[in-house]
C-alpha positions in Angstrom: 13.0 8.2 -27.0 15.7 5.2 -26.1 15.0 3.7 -29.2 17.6 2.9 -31.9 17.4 2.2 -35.7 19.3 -0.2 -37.3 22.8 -0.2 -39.1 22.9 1.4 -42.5 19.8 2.9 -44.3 18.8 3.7 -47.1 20.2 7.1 -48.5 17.7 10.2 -49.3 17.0 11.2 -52.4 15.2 14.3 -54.3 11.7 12.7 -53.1 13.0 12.5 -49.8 15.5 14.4 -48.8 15.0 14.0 -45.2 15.8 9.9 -45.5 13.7 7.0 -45.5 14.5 5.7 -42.1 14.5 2.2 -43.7 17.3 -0.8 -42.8 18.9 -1.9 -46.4 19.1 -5.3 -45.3 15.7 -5.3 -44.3 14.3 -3.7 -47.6 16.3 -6.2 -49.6 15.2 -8.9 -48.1 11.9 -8.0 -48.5 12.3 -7.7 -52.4 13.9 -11.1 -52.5 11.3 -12.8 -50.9 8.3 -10.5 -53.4 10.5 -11.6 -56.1 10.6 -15.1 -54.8 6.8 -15.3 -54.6 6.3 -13.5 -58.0 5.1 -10.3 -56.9 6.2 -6.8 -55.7 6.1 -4.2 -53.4 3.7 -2.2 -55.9 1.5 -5.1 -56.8 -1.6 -4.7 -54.9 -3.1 -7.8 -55.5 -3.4 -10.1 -52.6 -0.7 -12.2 -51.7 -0.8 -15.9 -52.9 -2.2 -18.1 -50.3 0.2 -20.1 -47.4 2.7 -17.7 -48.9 4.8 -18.0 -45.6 5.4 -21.7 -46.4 6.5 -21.3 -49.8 10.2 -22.0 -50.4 11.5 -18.2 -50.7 9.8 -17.2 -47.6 11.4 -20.2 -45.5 14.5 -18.7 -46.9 13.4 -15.4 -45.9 13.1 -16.4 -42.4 15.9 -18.2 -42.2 17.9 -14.6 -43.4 16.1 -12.6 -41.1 16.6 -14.8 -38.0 20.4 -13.8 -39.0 19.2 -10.2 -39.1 17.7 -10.4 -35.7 20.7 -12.0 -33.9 22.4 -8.9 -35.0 20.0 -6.3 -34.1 18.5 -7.2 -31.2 22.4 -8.2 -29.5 22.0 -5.7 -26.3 18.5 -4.8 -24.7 18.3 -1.2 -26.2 14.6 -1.5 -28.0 15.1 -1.3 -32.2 12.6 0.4 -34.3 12.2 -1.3 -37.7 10.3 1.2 -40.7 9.4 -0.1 -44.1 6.0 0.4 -46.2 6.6 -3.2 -47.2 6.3 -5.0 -44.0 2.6 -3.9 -44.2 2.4 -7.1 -46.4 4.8 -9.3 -44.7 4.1 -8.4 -41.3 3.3 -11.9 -40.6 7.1 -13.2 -41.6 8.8 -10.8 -38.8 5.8 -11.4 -36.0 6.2 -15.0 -36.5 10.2 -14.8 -35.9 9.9 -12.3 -33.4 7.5 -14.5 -31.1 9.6 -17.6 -31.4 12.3 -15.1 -29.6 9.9 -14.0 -27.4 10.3 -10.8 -28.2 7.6 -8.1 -27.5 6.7 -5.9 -30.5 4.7 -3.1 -30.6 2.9 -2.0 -34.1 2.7 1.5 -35.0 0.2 2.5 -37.8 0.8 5.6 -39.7 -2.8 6.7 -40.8 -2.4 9.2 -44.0 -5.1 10.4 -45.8 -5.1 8.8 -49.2 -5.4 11.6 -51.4 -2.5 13.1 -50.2 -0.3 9.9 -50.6 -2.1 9.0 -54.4 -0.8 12.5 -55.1 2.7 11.5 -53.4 2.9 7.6 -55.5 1.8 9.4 -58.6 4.5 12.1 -58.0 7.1 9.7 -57.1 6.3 6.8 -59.4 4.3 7.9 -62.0 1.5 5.4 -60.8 -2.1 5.8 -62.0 -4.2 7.4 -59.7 -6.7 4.1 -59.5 -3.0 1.9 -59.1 -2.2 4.1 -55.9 -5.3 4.2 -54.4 -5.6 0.4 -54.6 -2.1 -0.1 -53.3 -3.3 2.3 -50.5 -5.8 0.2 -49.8 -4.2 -3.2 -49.9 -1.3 -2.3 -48.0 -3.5 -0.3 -45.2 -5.9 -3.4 -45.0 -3.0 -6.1 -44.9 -0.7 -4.0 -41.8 -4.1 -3.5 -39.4 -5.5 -7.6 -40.1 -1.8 -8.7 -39.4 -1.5 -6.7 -36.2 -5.0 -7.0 -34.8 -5.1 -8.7 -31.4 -1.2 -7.2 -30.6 0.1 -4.8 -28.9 -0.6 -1.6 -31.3 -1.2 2.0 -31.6 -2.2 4.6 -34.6 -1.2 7.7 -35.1 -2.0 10.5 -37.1 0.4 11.6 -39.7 -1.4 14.9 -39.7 -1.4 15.4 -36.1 2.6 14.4 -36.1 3.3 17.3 -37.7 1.0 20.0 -36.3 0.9 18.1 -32.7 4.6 16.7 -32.5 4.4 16.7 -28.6 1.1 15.2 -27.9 1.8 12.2 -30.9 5.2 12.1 -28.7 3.4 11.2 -25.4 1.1 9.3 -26.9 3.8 6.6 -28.5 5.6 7.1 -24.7 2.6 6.0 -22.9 1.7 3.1 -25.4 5.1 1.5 -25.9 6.8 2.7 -22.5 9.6 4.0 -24.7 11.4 7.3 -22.4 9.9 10.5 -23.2 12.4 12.7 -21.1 15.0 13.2 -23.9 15.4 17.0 -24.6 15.3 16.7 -28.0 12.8 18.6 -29.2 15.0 20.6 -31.6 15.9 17.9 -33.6 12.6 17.0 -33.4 11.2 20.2 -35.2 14.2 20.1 -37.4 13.4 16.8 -38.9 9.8 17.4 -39.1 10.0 19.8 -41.8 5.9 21.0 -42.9 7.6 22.1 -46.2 8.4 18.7 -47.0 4.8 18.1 -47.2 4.4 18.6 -50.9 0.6 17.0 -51.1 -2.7 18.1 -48.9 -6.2 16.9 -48.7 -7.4 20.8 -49.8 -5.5 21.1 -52.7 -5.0 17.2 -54.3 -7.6 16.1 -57.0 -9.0 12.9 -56.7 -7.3 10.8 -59.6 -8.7 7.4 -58.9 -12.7 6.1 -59.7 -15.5 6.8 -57.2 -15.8 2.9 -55.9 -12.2 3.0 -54.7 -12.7 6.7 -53.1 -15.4 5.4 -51.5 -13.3 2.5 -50.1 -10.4 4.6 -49.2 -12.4 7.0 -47.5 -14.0 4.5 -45.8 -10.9 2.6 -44.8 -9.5 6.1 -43.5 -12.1 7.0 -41.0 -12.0 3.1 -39.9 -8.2 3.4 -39.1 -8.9 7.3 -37.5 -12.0 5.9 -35.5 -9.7 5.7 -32.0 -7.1 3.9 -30.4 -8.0 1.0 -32.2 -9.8 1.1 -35.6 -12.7 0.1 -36.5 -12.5 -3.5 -37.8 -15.7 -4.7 -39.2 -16.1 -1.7 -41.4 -12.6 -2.7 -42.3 -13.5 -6.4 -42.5 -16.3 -5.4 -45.0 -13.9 -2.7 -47.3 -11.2 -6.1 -47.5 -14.4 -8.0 -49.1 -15.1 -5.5 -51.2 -12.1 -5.4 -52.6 -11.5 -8.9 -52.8 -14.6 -9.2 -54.9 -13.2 -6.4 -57.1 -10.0 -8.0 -57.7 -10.8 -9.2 -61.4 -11.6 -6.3 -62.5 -8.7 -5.1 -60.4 -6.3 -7.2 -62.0 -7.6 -5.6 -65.7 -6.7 -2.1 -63.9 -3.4 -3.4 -62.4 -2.6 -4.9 -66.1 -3.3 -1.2 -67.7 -1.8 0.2 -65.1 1.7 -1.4 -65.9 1.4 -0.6 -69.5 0.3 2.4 -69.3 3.2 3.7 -67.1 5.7 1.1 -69.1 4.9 3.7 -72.4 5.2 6.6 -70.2 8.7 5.7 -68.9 10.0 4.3 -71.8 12.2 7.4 -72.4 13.1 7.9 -69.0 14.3 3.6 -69.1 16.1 4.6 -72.4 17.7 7.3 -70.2 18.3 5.3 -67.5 20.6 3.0 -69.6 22.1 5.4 -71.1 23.5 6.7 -67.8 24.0 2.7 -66.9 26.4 2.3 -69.7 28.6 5.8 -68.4 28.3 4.6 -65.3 30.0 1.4 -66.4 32.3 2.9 -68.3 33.0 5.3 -66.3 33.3 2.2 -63.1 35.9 0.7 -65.5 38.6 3.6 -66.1 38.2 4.5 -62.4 39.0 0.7 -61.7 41.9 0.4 -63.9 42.8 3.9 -62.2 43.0 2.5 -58.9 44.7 -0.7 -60.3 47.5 1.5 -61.3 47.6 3.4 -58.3 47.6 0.3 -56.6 51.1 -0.9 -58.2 52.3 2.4 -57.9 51.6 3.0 -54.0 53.3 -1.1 -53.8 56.4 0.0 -55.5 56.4 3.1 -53.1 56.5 1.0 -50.5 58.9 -1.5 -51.7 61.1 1.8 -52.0 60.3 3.0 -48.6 61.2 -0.9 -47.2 64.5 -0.1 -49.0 65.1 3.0 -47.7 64.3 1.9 -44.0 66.5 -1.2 -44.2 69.7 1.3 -45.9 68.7 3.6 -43.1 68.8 0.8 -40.6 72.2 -0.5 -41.6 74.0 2.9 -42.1 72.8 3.4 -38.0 74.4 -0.2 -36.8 77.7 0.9 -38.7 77.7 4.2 -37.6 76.7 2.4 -33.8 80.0 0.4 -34.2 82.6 3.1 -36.0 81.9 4.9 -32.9 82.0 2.0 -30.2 85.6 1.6 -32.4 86.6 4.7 -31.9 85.6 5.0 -28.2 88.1 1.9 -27.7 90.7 2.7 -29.2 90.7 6.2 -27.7 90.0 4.6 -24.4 93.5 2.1 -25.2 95.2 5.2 -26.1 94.3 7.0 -22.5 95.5 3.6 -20.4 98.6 3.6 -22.7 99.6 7.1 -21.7 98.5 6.8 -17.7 100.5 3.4 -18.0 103.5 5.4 -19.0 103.4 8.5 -16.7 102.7 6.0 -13.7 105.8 4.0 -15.0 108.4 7.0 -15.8 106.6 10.2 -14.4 108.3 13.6 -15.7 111.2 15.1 -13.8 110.2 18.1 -11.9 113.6 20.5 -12.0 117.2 19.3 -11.7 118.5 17.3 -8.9 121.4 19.0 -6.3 124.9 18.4 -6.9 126.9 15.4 -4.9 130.5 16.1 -6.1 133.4 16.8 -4.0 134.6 19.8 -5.8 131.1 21.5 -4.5 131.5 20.6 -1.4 131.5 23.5 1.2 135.5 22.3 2.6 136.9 22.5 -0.4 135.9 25.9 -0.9 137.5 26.7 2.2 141.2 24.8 1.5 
């Protein structure tokens, strides 16, 4: 649609293996600055307060001012995708208006069954964990954006209504909707890579926090904008839950700490080959390394032998050229000088004379 994504992203994996569509620098960045502020993507608690002028997210902006000057370089409009700007939206609209740059927001509504069942898949969260980082992070993207230039769409509707989602980003963001793509399209949008559905996923989290998702979910579905004061009232809910939150958060981490405590020790295990196995492929390629330099060194060698057998043979044969060339003058010299007799001369003598043959 005349849009571009940024340089290198992040590779797919078995979750995923249509790609995450997310900028490495951008998702590293992000981590630093979670780390920084002594959270994480998959914290759901709320953020700690005038976080944007704490030390690490100065820093932060400072880093992604660098980012922008790179992407934004030419006038071709950049897309930017990660679940984690839903909590530091703020950082990137702040930079992005100091440019004077225009943005447009795009919220992907899911229903949040379907991605519990996906996090709990993926990450081996407790259902009540994923649901509240549903929440959080659904909450935190629509109160940064509200009063900007945004649109919703329907992640159910972008895969069984590709075409009318299409025109409906195309009219909101002016992006070019006459690309004939639509093959790709279909390709990339793959329904089999759907693993979790509202019909068949379980609820796995506790009845006040389906009762907040499913009210946050309708809110966000209500129309082209959402519905903010029943969203206004789910964010106090929750933030009057968030003791009792935290408890959940706390089991939450244990609880899937003694759950992937093999899969860590399995993890390091494979760390340590990996090492090992980094280490004989680096003095591998140290010793390929000398060898490939003394192949050259040869090769010089053999180019400068080469180079002097062609300037002797260039001058034997400019010797031999003059000398044969003396040789030639020498012999047209002499035959100018003393040219060859051509038969023998008639006889002068008086005894041949035609009167003494007569006497």
């Amino acid at each position: 649609m005349g849009a571009r994504l940024p340089n290198e992203l992040l590779i797919p994996n078995v979750t995923n293996p249509s790609g995450f569509w997310e900028p490495v620098a951008a998702v590293e960045l992000h981590d630093r600055l979670f780390d920084g502020l002594g959270t994480s993507w998959d914290d759901p608690r709320a953020m700690p307060e005038h976080w944007q002028k704490e030390a690490p997210a100065l820093r932060a902006a400072g880093e992604l001012d660098q980012l922008l000057d790179e992407w934004l370089s030419d006038a071709v409009p950049i897309v930017v995708k990660d679940p984690r700007l839903c909590r530091l939206a703020p950082l990137w609209f702040d930079r992005l208006d100091e440019r004077g740059v225009e943005t447009v927001t795009i919220l992907s509504v899911r229903d949040p069954h379907e991605v519990v069942g996906s996090v709990q898949v993926r990450d081996g969260f407790t259902g009540d964990l994923a649901a509240w980082l549903w929440l959080a992070d659904s909450l935190s993207a629509e109160h940064a954006s509200r009063g900007r230039r945004r649109l919703t769409v329907s992640y159910n509707e972008l895969l069984t209504d590709t075409a009318a989602v299409r025109r409906h980003i195309a009219t909101d963001t002016g992006l070019d909707d006459s690309h004939d793509n639509e093959r790709d399209i279909a390709a990339f949008l793959d329904p089999f890579l759907r693993h979790h559905h509202r019909d068949n996923s379980v609820p796995a989290f506790n009845p006040p926090l389906e009762e907040l998702a499913q009210q946050t979910f309708k809110a966000l579905s209500a129309g082209p904008e959402p519905d903010t004061g029943v969203l206004d009232d789910v964010a106090s809910a929750l933030e009057q839950w968030q003791p009792l939150l935290k408890s959940v958060y706390a089991h939450a981490l244990n609880r899937s700490a003694d759950e992937h405590l093999p899969l860590l020790a399995a993890a390091e295990d494979q760390r340590q080959r990996a090492e090992h196995d980094t280490e004989r492929t680096r003095h591998e390629l140290t010793r390929l390394h000398a060898d490939h330099r003394a192949r050259v060194a040869d090769l010089i060698s053999v180019q400068q032998q080469l180079a002097s057998a062609a300037e002797l043979l260039h001058r034997t044969q400019q010797s031999r050229s003059l000398r044969s060339a003396r040789a030639i003058r020498r012999w047209l010299g002499r035959e100018i000088i003393d040219p060859p007799l051509q038969g023998n001369p008639p006889a002068t003598g008086a005894d041949d004379s035609p009167k003494s043959k007569q006497g």
